[in-house]
Steps between C-alpha positions, in 0.01 A plus 500: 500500500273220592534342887286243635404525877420178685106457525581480930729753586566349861505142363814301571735484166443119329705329293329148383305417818778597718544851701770687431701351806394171423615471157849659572524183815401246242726593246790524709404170666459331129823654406689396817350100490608448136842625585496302804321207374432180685325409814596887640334622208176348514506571868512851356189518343332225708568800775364770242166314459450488840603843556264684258193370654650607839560857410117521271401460855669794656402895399623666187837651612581233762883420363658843545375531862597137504863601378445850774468296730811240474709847491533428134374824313441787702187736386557900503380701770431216722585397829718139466364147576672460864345860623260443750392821559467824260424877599452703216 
């Protein structure tokens, strides 16, 4: 069998010009303003345009610990986001 390895193994996965976590927020933001539709709608992506530069300016994982730390997603092994102290 032929497989093909990435040329940077610790690269970020891209899909167009978008991260993997950026594509899957602008597709569900497209999908969600042309069901909406309207003003809402282009507040939608008018929010998404702004919001991509934002995060581009923040390090690569910054969304999950984001997400961690709104009590959200919770990561294994790891103390949660209200513990202020942690003895292990």
């Amino acid at each position: 069998m032929d497989e093909r390895l990435p040329q940077y193994l610790h690269g970020p996965v891209q899909i167009l010009w978008f991260g993997s976590d950026e594509f899957v927020l602008v597709m569900s933001t497209i999908f969600v303003a042309a069901i909406v539709g309207g003003l809402v709608g282009w507040v939608l992506i008018c929010a998404l345009l702004l919001f991509i530069p934002w995060k581009r300016s923040k390090p690569r994982g910054f969304l999950p610990h984001l997400a961690w730390r709104w009590g959200l997603v919770s990561f294994r092994h790891y103390p949660g986001p209200t513990q202020t102290r942690f003895f292990e």
